[in-house]
C-alpha positions in Angstrom: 0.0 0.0 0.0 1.5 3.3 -0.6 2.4 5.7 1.8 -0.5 8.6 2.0 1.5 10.7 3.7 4.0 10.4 0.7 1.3 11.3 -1.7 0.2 14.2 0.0 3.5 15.3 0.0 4.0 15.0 -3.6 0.2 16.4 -4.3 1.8 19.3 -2.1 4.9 19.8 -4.2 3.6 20.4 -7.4 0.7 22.7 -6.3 3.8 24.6 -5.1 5.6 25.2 -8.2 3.0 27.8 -8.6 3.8 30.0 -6.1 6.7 32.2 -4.2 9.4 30.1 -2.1 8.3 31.6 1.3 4.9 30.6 0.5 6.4 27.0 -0.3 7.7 27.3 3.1 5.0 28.3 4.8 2.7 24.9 3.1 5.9 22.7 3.8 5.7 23.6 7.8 2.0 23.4 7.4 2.4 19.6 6.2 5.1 18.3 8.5 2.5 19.6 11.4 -0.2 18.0 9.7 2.1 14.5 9.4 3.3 14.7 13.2 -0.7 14.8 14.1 -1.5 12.0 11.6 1.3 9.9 13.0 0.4 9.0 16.4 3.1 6.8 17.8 6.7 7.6 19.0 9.9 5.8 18.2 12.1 4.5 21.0 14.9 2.1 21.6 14.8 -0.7 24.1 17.9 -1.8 26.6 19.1 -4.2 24.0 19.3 -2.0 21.3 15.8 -3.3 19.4 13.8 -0.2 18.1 10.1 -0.6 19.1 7.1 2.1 18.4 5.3 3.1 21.4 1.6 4.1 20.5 -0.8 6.8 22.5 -3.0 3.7 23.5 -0.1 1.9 25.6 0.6 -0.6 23.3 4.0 -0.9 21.4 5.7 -3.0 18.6 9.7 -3.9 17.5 9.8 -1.7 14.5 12.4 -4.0 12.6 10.1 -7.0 12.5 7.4 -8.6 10.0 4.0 -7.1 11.0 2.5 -10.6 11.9 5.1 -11.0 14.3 4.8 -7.3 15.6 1.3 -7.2 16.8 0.8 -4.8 19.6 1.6 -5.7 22.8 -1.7 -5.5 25.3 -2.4 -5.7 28.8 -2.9 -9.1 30.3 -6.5 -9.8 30.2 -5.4 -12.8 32.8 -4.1 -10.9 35.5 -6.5 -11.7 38.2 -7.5 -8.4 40.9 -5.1 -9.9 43.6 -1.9 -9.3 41.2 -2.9 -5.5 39.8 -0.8 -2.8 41.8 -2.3 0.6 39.9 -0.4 3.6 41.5 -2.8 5.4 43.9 -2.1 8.0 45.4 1.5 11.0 45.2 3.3 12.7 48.3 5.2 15.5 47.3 7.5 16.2 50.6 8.2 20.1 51.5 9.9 21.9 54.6 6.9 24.8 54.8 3.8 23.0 54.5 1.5 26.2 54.0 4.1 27.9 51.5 3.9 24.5 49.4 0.1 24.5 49.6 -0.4 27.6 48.8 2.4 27.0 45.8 0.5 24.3 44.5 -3.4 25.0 45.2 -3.0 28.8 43.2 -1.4 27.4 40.8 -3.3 24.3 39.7 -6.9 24.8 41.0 -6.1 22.0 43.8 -8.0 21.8 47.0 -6.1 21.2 50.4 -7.6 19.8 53.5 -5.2 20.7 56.2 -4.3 17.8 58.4 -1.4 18.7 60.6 1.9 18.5 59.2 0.2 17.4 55.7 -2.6 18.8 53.5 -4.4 16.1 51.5 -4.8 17.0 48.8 -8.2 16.9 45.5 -7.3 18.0 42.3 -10.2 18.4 41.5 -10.3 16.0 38.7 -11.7 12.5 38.0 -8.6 11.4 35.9 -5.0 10.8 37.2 -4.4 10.3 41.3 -4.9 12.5 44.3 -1.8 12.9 46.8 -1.0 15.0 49.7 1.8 17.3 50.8 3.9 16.5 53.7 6.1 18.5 55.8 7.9 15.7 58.2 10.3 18.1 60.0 13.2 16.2 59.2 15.1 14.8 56.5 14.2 13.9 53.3 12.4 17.2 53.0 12.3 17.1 48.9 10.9 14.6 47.7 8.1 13.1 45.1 6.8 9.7 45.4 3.9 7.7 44.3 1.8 4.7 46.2 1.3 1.3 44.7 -1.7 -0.6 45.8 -1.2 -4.0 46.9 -2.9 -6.7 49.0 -0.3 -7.9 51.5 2.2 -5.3 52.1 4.5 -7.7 54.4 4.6 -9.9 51.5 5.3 -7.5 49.1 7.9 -5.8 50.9 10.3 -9.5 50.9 9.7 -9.6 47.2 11.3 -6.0 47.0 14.2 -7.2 49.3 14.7 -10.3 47.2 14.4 -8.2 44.1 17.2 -5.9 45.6 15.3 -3.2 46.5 15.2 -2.4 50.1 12.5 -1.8 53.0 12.7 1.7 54.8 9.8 2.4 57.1 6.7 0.3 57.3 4.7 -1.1 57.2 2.4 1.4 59.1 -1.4 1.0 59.6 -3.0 4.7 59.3 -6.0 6.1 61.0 -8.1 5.5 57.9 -7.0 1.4 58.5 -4.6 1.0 55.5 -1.5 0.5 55.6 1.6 1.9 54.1 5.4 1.4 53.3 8.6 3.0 51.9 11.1 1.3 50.0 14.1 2.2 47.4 14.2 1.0 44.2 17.6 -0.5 43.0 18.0 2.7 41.7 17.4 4.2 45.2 14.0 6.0 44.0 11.7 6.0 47.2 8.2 4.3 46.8 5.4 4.1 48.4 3.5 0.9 49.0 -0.4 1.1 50.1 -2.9 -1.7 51.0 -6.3 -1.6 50.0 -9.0 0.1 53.2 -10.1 -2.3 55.3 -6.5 -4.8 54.8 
């Protein structure tokens, strides 16, 4: 099948002979923006060196293989509910909890609920996560993390260990009956870990 994009341009070109060069530039702009919005995936390269195309829906292919062979990649309808950690929930860690509330709340709309040396916080949005802001009066005091929901935080905690990540505080059961964890990554990023309410 022919590329469109390739007859477009060439449809493009010849109307052009017509008319002045910075006009020519101005419709050859106008077509690469056109072709960036008609192409909607984005090229990377994986660890190993294999090129894959990453596409807006989460999927992705190997670019360098047959098409039969390349099929997108899907999520896995057989992951039962016991084995799906979504992330649930940011902390973003501050020394001045009101400065950093006030920081964040004027400039995106968010609404804080102060609670002590945090302020939970709604962003006022049905998609992506809500969070709160934490001022813990002593070291780290900068610092962004996420939660990921899981069912048995003990459990998940010696997989992270075993993995080579390692445990450091937690698990901690929380007013509102969940519990929660810290570890580091084995690139020493700090996560959060979460249970479910009522685990």
């Amino acid at each position: 099948m022919a590329n469109p994009q390739k007859f477009i341009f060439c449809g493009m070109f010849n109307m052009l002979s017509k008319v002045t060069i910075m006009n020519k530039l101005i419709c050859m702009l106008a077509f690469l923006a056109i072709a960036s919005l008609c192409d909607a995936q984005k090229k990377a390269v994986t660890k190993t060196g294999e090129e894959v195309i990453l596409f807006d829906n989460g999927t992705w292919k190997f670019a360098n293989k047959n098409d039969s062979a390349t099929a997108p990649v899907k999520n896995n309808p057989e992951i039962s509910e016991s084995t799906k950690h979504p992330v649930m929930h940011f902390e973003i860690g501050c020394k001045d909890i009101r400065k950093t509330t006030e920081f964040y709340t004027s400039l995106f709309n968010w609404t804080p609920t102060n609670a002590g040396i945090a302020s939970y916080i709604n962003t006022n949005s049905p998609e992506g996560i809500q969070g709160h802001l934490t001022s813990l009066g002593h070291e780290p005091n900068n610092y962004v993390t996420v939660y990921i929901q899981v069912e048995n935080i003990e459990e998940q905690l010696k997989k992270i260990e075993k993995a080579g990540g390692q445990k450091i505080i937690g698990p901690i059961r929380l007013p509102t009956g969940e519990k929660f964890a810290w570890f580091k990554d084995i690139d020493g990023n700090i996560i959060g870990l979460l249970t479910k309410p009522g685990i």
